[in-house]
MARZATI-832625 format. One record per residue (C-alpha): x, y, z. Coordinates in steps of 0.5 Angstrom, whole numbers, plus 2048, in hexadecimal, padded with zeros to 3 digits. Example, Ala and Ser with C-alpha at 12.3 -4.5 7.8 and 13.67 -1.06 7.14 Angstrom:
8197F7810/81B7FE80E/
***
This chain:
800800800/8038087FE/80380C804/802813805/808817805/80E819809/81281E80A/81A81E808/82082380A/827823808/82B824803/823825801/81D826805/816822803/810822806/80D81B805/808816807/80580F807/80180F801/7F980D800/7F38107FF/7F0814804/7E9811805/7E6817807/7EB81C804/7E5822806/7E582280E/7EC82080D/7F0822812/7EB820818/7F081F81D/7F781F81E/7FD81E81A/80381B81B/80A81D818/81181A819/81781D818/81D819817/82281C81C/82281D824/81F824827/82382A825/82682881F/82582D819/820827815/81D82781C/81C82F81D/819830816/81482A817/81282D81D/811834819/80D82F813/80982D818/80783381B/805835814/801830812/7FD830819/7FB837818/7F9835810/7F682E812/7F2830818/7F582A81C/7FA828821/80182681D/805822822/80D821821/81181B822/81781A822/81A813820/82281381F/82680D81C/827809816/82A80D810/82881580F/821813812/82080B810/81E80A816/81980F815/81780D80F/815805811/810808816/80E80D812/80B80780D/809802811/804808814/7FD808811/7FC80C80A/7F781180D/7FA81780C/7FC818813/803816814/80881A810/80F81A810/81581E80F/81C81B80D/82281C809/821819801/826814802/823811806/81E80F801/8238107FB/82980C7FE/828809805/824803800/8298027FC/82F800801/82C7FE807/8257F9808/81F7FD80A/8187FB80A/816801805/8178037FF/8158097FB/80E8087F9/80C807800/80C80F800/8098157FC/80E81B7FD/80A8227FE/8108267FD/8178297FE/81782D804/81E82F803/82582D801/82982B807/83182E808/83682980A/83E82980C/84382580F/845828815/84B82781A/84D82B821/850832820/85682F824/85882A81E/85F82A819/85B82B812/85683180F/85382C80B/85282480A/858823805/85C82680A/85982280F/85B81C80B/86181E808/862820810/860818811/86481480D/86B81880E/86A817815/867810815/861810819/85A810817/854814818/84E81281B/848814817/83F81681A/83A814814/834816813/83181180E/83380C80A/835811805/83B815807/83D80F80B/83E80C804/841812801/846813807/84980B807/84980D7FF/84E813801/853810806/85380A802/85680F7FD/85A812801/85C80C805/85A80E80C/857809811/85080C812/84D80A818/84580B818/84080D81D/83880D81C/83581481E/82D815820/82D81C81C/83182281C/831823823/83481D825/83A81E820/83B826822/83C823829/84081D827/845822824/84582882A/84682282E/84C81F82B/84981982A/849819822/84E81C81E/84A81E819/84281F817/83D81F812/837824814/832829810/830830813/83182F81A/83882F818/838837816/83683B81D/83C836820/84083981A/83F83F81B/840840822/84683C822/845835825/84683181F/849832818/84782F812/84B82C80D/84782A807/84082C804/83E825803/8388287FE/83A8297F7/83B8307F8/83D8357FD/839836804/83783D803/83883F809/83E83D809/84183E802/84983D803/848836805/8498317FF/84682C7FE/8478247FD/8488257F5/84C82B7F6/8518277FA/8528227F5/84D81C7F6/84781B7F3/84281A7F8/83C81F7FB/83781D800/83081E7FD/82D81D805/
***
């Protein structure tokens, strides 16, 4: 059975549901609806969910409850309650798109993309890797080419699938063990760097205000092009690999 949609956020941000017929599509809605978001509360995907919500309760004329339900790769998790929920219109998701674009290609869900009518694109995320002020490199060749001279490897926090298959592409190029450590969202990896725990990490916007203020560094953008508040930074093309993290 298709579902109504269900929201998805990363590199790109959907809105998208489980998909069926309303079967009384003229009092619809007449209760409360459910939106999952893929990332625990604070999270940049988690604050513009909320922000939605909102939205839609002053539209619809009906409460809009969030619930966050982290894990898996960029909203996996998520993605599996999300089509496993009755398609009445009343469970909506956000996640990231490769979730759905990428997710069922390399590990084994229990959904696949016809489980799904999207809605719409509600943004496009902005990602970058990042390390501790403190570090040796002002990017992540330096960080690598630092790595291989010295001989030591570089422990790495992921995301999703996605840019964890991008980065163990990049060290293996490089020749430099990567150590890999899963995350459940951006703040789970911003305190994993601050705290020295990962030498380096992949998050999206979050990572900007951090940025700015001095906390952390970014090395690379991982989108395909610059971020745009933080324009001097190159991306992973610009640094001599063929890879960029579509979230």
């Amino acid at each position: 059975m298709r579902r109504f949609p269900a929201f998805r956020l990363c590199a790109a941000v959907l809105l998208s549901l489980c998909c069926a017929p309303l079967v009384h599509a003229g009092t619809y809605p007449d209760h409360p609806i459910k939106m999952l978001t893929m990332t625990k509360p604070g999270a940049q995907i988690d604050l513009l969910t909320r922000a939605v919500a909102e939205k839609l309760k002053a539209s619809l004329g009906q409460p809009v409850l969030v619930s966050n339900v982290p894990g898996g790769s960029h909203g996996s998790v998520m993605a599996t309650e999300l089509a496993s929920s009755p398609a009445d219109g009343y469970t909506l998701g956000v996640s990231a798109t490769a979730a759905f674009t990428y997710s069922p290609h390399f590990v084994r869900t229990k959904y696949g993309l016809g489980d799904f009518q999207f809605l719409t694109l509600l943004g496009l995320n902005q990602s970058g890797i990042i390390c501790l002020p403190d570090r040796p490199w002002k990017t992540l060749k330096e960080a690598f080419t630092w790595a291989k001279k010295e001989g030591k490897g570089l422990t790495y926090m992921f995301q999703g699938s996605d840019d964890r298959d991008a980065m163990k592409r990049i060290a293996e190029q490089e020749g430099v063990k990567l150590s890999l450590m899963p995350s459940s969202g951006g703040p789970s990896v911003i305190s994993a760097v601050m705290g020295g725990h990962a030498d380096l990490g992949h998050t999206g916007a979050i990572l900007f205000d951090y940025v700015q203020s001095g906390k952390i560094r970014c090395l690379a953008a991982s989108t395909p092009v610059r971020l745009t508040e933080l324009p001097d930074i190159p991306t992973l093309r610009e640094q001599g690999w063929d890879e960029s993290i579509e979230m």
